[in-house]
N, C-alpha and C positions, 0 to 999 in steps of 0.2 A: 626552407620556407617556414613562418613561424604561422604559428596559430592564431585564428581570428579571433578576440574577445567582441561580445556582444553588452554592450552599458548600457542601461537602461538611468532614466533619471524622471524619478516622477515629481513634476511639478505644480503649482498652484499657479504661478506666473508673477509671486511676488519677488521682492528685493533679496530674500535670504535665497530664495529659488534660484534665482540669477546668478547671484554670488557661488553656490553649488555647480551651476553648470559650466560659469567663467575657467571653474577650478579643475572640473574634470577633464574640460575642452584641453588646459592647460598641460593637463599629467596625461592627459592619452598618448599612447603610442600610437605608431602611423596602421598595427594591424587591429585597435582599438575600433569599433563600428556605435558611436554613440547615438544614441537615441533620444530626444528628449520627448517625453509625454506627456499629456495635459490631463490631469486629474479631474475636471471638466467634463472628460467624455468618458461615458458608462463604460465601455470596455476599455480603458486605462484604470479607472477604478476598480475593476472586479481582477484585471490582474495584478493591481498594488493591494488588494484583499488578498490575494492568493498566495503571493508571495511574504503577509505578515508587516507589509507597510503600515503603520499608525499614524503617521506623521508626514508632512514633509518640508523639506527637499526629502528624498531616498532615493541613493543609488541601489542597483541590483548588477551585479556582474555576473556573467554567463548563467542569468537565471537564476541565482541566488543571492540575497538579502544582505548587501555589506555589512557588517558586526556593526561599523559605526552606526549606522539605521535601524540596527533592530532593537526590539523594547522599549522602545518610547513611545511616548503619547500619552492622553491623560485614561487613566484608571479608578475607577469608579471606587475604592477604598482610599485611595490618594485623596481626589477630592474631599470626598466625606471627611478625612483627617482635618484638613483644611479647613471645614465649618461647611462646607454645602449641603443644602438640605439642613442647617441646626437652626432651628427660629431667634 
């Protein structure tokens, strides 16, 4: 018997979000249990907080933060590079 994965996939409910879920729907295995969540609702947020979500789409598998997903998003020395905040 194999092992159940649990995917999680936190979304906004836009077009790149879709495309992310099209994709996993796509590559899951049948012992794959996909999830998708809506970033919308507070306890989908606090656990795309918890988990190190910045951004989305993000996947999570078995409760950890796919590599593709993590460290992104904008950062506040980034910006400022950029001119934000420079009159």
């Amino acid at each position: 018997m194999s092992t159940k994965r649990t995917i999680e996939i936190f979304s906004a409910g836009c077009p790149a979000c879709q495309e992310t879920i099209d994709l996993v729907n796509r590559v899951a295995c049948p012992s794959c249990e996909v999830r998708v969540l809506d970033m919308n609702e507070p306890d989908t947020a606090a656990r795309a907080k918890a988990l190190g979500v910045r951004s989305v789409p993000a996947v999570a598998i078995d409760g950890r933060l796919a590599g593709c997903c993590a460290g992104r998003g904008p950062e506040e020395s980034t910006l400022r590079a950029a001119g934000l905040g420079a009159a």
